[in-house]
C-alpha positions as CSV (number, residue, x, y, z in Angstrom):
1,X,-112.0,-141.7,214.9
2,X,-114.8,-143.6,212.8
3,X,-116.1,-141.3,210.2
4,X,-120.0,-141.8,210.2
5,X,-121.8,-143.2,207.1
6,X,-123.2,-139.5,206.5
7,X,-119.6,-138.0,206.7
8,X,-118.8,-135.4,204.0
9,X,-115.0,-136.4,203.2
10,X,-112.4,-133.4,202.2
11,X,-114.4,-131.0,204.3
12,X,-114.2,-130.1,207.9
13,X,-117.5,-128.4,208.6
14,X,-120.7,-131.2,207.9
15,X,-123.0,-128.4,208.0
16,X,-123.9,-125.0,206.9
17,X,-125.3,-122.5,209.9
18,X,-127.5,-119.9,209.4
19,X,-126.6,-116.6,208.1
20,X,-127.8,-113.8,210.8
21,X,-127.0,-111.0,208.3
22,X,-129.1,-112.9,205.5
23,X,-132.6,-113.9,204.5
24,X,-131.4,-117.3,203.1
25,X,-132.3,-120.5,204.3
26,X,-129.5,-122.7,204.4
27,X,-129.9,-126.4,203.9
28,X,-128.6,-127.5,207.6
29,X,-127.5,-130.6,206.3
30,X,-126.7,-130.6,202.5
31,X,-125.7,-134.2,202.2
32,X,-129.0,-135.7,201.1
33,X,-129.2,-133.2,198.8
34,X,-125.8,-134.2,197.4
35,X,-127.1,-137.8,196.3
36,X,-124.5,-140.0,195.2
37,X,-121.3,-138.0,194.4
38,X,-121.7,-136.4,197.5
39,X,-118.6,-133.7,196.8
40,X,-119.3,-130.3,197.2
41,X,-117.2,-127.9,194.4
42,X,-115.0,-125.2,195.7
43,X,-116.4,-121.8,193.9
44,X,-114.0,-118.8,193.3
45,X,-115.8,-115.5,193.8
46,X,-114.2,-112.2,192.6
47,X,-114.7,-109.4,194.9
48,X,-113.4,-105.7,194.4
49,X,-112.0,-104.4,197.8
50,X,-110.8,-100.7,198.7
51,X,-108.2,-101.8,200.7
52,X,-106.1,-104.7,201.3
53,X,-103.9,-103.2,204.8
54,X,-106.3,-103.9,207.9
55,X,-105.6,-102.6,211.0
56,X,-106.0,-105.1,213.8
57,X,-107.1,-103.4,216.8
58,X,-106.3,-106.5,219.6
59,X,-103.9,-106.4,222.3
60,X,-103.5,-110.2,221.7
61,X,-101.7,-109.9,217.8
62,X,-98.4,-109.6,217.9
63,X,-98.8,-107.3,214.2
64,X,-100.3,-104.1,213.7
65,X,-101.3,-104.6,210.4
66,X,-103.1,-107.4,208.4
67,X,-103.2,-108.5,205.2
68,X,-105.7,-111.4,203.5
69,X,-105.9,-111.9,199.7
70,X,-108.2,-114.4,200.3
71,X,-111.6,-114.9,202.5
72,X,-112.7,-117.9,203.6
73,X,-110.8,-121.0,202.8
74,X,-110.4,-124.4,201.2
75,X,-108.3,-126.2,204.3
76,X,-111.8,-126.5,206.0
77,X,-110.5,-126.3,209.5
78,X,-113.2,-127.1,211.7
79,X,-112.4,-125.2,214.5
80,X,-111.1,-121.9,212.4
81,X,-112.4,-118.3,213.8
82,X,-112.3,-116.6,210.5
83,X,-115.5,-118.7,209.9
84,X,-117.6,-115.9,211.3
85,X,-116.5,-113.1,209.4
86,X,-117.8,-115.1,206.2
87,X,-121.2,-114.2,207.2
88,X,-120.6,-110.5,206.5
89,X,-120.4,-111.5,202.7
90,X,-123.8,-112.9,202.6
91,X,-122.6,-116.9,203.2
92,X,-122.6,-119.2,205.8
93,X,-119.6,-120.0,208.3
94,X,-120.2,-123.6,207.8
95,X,-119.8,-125.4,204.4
96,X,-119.8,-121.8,203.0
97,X,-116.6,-120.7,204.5
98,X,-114.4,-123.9,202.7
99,X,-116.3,-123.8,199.3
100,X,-117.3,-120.4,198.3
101,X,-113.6,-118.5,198.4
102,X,-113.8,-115.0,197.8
103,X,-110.7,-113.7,195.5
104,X,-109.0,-110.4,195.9
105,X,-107.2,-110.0,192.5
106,X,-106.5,-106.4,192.8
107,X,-104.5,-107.3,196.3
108,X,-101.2,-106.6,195.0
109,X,-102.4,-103.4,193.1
110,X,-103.7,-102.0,196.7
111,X,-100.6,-103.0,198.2
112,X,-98.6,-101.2,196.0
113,X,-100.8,-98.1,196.3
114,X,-100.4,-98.6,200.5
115,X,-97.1,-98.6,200.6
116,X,-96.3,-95.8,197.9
117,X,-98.8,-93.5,200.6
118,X,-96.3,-90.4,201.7
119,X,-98.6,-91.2,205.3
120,X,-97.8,-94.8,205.6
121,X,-95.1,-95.9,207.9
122,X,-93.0,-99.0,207.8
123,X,-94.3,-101.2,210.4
124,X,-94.5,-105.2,210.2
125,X,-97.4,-106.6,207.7
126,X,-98.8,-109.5,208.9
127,X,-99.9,-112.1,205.6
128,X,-103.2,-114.4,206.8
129,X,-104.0,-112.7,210.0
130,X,-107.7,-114.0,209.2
131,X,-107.4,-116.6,206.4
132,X,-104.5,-118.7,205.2
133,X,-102.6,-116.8,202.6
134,X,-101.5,-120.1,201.1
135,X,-104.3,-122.0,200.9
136,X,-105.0,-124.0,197.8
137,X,-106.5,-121.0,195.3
138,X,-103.1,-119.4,195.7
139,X,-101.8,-122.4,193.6
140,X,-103.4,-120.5,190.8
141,X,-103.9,-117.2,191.5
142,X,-100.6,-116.6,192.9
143,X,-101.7,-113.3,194.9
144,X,-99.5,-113.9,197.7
145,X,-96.2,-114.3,195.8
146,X,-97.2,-111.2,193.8
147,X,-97.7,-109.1,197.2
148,X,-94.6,-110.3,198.4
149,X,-92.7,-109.6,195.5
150,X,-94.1,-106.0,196.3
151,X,-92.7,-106.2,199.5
152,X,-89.5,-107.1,198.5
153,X,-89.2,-104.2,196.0
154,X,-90.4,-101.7,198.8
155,X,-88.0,-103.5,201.6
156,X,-90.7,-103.7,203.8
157,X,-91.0,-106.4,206.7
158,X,-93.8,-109.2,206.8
159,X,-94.7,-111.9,208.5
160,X,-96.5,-115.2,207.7
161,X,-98.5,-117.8,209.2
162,X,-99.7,-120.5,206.9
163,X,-100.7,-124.4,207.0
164,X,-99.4,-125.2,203.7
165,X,-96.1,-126.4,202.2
166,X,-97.1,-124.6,199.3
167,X,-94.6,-121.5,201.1
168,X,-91.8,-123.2,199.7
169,X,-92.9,-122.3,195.9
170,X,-91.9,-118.7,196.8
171,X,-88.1,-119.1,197.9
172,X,-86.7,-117.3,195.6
173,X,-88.6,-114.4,197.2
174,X,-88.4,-115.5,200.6
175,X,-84.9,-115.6,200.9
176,X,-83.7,-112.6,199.9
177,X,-86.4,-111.0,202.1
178,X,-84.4,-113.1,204.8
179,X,-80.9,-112.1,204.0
180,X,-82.4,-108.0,204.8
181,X,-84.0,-109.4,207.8
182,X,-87.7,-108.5,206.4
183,X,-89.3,-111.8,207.0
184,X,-90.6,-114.1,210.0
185,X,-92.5,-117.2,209.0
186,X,-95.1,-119.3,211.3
187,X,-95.9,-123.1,210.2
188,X,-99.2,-123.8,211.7
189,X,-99.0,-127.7,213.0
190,X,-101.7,-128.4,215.1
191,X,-101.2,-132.2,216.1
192,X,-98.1,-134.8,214.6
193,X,-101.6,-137.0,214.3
194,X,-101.6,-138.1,210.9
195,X,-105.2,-139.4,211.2
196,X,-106.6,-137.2,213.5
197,X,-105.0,-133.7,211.2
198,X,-107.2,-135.6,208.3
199,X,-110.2,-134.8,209.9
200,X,-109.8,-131.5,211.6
201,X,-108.0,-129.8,208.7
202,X,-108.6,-131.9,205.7
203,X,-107.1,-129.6,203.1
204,X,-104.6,-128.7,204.9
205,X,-100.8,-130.5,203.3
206,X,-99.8,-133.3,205.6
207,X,-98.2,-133.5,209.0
208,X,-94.8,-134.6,207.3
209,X,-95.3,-132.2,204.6
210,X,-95.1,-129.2,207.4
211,X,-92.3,-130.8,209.3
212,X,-90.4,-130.8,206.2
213,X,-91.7,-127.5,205.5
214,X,-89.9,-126.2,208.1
215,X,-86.9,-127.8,207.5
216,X,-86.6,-126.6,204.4
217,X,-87.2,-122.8,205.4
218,X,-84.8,-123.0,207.8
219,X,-82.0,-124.7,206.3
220,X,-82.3,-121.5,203.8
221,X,-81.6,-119.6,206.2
222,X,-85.7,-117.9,207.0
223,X,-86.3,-117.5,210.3
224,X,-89.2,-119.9,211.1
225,X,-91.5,-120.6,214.2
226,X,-93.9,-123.5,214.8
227,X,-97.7,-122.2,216.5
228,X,-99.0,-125.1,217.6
229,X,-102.9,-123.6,217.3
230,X,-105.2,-124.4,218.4
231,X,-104.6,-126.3,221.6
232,X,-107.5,-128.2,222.2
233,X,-107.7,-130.5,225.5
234,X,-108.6,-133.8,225.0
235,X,-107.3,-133.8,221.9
236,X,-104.1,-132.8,221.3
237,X,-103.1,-131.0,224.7
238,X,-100.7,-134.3,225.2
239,X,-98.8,-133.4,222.1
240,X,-96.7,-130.0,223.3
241,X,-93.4,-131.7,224.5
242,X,-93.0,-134.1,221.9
243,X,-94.1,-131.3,219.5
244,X,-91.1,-128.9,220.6
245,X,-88.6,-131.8,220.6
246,X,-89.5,-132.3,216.8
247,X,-89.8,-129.2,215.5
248,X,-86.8,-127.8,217.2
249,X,-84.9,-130.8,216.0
250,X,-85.9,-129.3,212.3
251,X,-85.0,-126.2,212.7
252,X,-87.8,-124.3,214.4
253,X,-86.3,-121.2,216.5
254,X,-89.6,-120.8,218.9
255,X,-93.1,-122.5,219.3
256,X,-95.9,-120.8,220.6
257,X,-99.6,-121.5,221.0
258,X,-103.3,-120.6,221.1
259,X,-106.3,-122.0,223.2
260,X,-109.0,-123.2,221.2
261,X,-112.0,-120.8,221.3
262,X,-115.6,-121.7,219.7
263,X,-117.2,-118.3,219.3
264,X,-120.4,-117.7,217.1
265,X,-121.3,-120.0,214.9
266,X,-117.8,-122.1,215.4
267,X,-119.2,-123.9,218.2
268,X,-122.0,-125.5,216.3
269,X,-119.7,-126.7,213.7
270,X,-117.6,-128.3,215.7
271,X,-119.8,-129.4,218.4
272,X,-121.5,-131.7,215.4
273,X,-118.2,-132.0,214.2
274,X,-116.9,-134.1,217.1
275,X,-120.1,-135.2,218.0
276,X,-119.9,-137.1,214.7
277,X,-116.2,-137.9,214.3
278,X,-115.7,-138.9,218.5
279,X,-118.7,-139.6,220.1
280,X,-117.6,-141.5,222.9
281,X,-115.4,-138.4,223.8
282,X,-117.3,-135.4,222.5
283,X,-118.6,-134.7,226.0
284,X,-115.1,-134.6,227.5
285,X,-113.6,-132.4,225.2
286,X,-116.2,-129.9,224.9
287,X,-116.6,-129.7,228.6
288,X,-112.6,-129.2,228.9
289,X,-112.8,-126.4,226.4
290,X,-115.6,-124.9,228.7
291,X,-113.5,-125.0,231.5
292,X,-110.8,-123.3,230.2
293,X,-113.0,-120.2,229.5
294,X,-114.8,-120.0,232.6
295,X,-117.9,-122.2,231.7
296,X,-118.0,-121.0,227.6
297,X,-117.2,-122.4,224.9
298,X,-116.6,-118.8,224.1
299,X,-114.7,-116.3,225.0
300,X,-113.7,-112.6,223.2
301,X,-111.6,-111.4,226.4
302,X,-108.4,-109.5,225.4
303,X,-105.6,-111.2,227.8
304,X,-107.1,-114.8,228.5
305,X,-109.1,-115.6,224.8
306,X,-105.8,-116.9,223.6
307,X,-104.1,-118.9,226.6
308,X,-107.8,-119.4,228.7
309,X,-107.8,-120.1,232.4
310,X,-108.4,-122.5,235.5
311,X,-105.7,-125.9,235.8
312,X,-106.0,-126.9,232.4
313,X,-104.8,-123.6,231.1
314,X,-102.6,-123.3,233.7
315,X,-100.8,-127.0,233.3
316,X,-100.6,-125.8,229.0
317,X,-98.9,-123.2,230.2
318,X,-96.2,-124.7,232.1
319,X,-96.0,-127.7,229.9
320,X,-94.9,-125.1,227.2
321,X,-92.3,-123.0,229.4
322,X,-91.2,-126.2,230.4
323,X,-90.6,-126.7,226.2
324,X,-89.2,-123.8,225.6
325,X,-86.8,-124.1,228.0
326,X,-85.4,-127.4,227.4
327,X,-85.7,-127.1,223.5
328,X,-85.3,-123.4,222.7
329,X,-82.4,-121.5,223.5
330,X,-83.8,-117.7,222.2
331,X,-87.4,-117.9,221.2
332,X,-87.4,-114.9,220.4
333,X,-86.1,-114.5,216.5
334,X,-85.0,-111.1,214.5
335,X,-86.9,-107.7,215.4
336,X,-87.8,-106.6,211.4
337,X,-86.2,-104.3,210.1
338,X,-88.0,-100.8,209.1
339,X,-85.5,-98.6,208.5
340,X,-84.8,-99.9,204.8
341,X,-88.4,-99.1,203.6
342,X,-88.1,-95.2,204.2
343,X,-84.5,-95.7,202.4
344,X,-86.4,-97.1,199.0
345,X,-89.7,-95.1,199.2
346,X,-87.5,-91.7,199.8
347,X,-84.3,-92.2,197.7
348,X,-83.6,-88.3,198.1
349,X,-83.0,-89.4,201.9
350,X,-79.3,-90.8,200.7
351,X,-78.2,-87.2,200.3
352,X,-78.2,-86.8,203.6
């Protein structure tokens, strides 16, 4: 994993696509441009929302209900599908997606105003269903500790998925959230490759930085999983049973996964991606990740988008029932509890 001469470090994507929404011409490849320094600054873009609760309309989410105070993001995953919906602002999915971050300030104020509807319902909320709620503008902003603080007021369930250790800032929140049962968390560890997690999610925190991560949530007594997403054979599709030994080992009550998918402009990006970063394997990988959905590197199918098909899906699959059999006793976790929202939001219900 020789980074190329022309490699731009601390970002995933090497290129910006074009924008089919926009009359822009994007600079392909900006690194000439760069000259010397050759860094690209992250921007921060304010942007006024209506509404921060999105309804996810996909058999495949396990959550109703969505919630991103942030889009695009710094962690520059190069393999990220949220990269596609930064097109609809006006930017590119490439470069674009990791350095222009668009904040939602008045998140927590929309939030509030959701869950003090008479029409809404308690019903799990899930935090980063596109982009990661703690990725490195939360540092400053502190959106997502706001919204959950929100959350916890209200007694109403969430769950989280995040790549950063950042998570552990918010414990004080996080715990009592635990102790009423209104919280799951997700680590997102995608390889226990050091050097290879460098390149394919370079501002993401560390491989031992989300083991410990998890350790720490759970030995507070938050009930944590591990998504080991995506999977991507040839790269890391060797990695599942060592991955559930360790993480179960730290405290981890389940592990579940996702199948690489390249749709859009994703497949560009990391199809120059790898072709620069593993060129004596590029070939083998993407033609794996075509095989596992039926010839594309594509696929939008509710029911085989996230697990694919053919051997290689089939063997991922068994690999990781074979995991969660020998590591996991009950992957399942706490069902959220609801009832505890209608209790706050309608005190007057107490005199019945």
């Amino acid at each position: 994993m020789k980074k190329p001469s022309n490699f731009l470090n601390g970002r995933g994507a090497q290129i910006n696509t074009a924008n089919p929404f926009s009359d822009v011409i994007y600079d392909k490849d900006p690194i000439p441009s760069l000259g010397e320094d050759r860094k690209l600054k992250t921007q921060f873009i304010d942007v006024k929302p209506k509404s921060i609760v999105n309804k996810v309309d996909s058999p495949d989410i396990p959550m109703d209900f969505s919630m991103n105070p942030y889009q695009g993001c710094e962690h520059g995953c190069v393999y990220c599908y949220a990269r596609n919906t930064h097109t609809y602002w006006g930017y590119s999915a490439g470069l674009d997606f990791e350095q222009k971050i668009l904040v939602k300030k008045d998140a927590p104020r929309l939030l509030e105003s959701k869950l003090r509807s008479r029409a809404w319902k308690a019903t799990p909320i899930m935090l980063s269903g596109n982009t990661d709620c703690y990725q490195p503008a939360e540092k400053e902003y502190e959106l997502t500790r706001q919204m959950l603080e929100i959350l916890l007021k209200y007694r109403h369930p969430v769950g989280i998925i995040t790549k950063n250790s950042l998570i552990l800032r918010d414990l004080d929140i996080l715990k009592p959230l635990a102790e009423k049962n209104l919280v799951r968390v997700a680590i997102s560890i995608t390889t226990l490759n050091e050097p290879l997690r460098q390149i394919l999610e370079p501002r993401t925190a560390s491989v031992f930085r989300r083991l410990k991560t998890v350790q720490t949530l759970a030995s507070h007594g938050i009930p944590v999983s591990v998504m080991m997403a995506p999977i991507i054979p040839g790269l890391n599709d060797h990695e599942i049973l060592g991955m559930a030994e360790k993480v179960s080992s730290l405290g981890a009550y389940s592990m579940n996964y996702t199948m690489v998918r390249l749709n859009g402009d994703v497949a560009e990006i990391f199809e120059d991606w790898i072709n620069k970063t593993m060129p004596d394997r590029a070939e083998k990988v993407m033609n794996k990740i075509r095989s596992v959905h039926g010839g594309e590197v594509k696929d939008s199918r509710f029911g085989t988008r996230m697990s694919g098909e053919g051997n290689i899906a089939e063997i991922i699959k068994s690999q990781f029932q074979l995991a969660k059999k020998k590591y996991f006793d009950n992957d399942q976790g706490p069902s959220l509890d609801t009832s505890q929202y209608e209790w706050v939001k309608n005190p007057q219900m107490k005199l019945f």
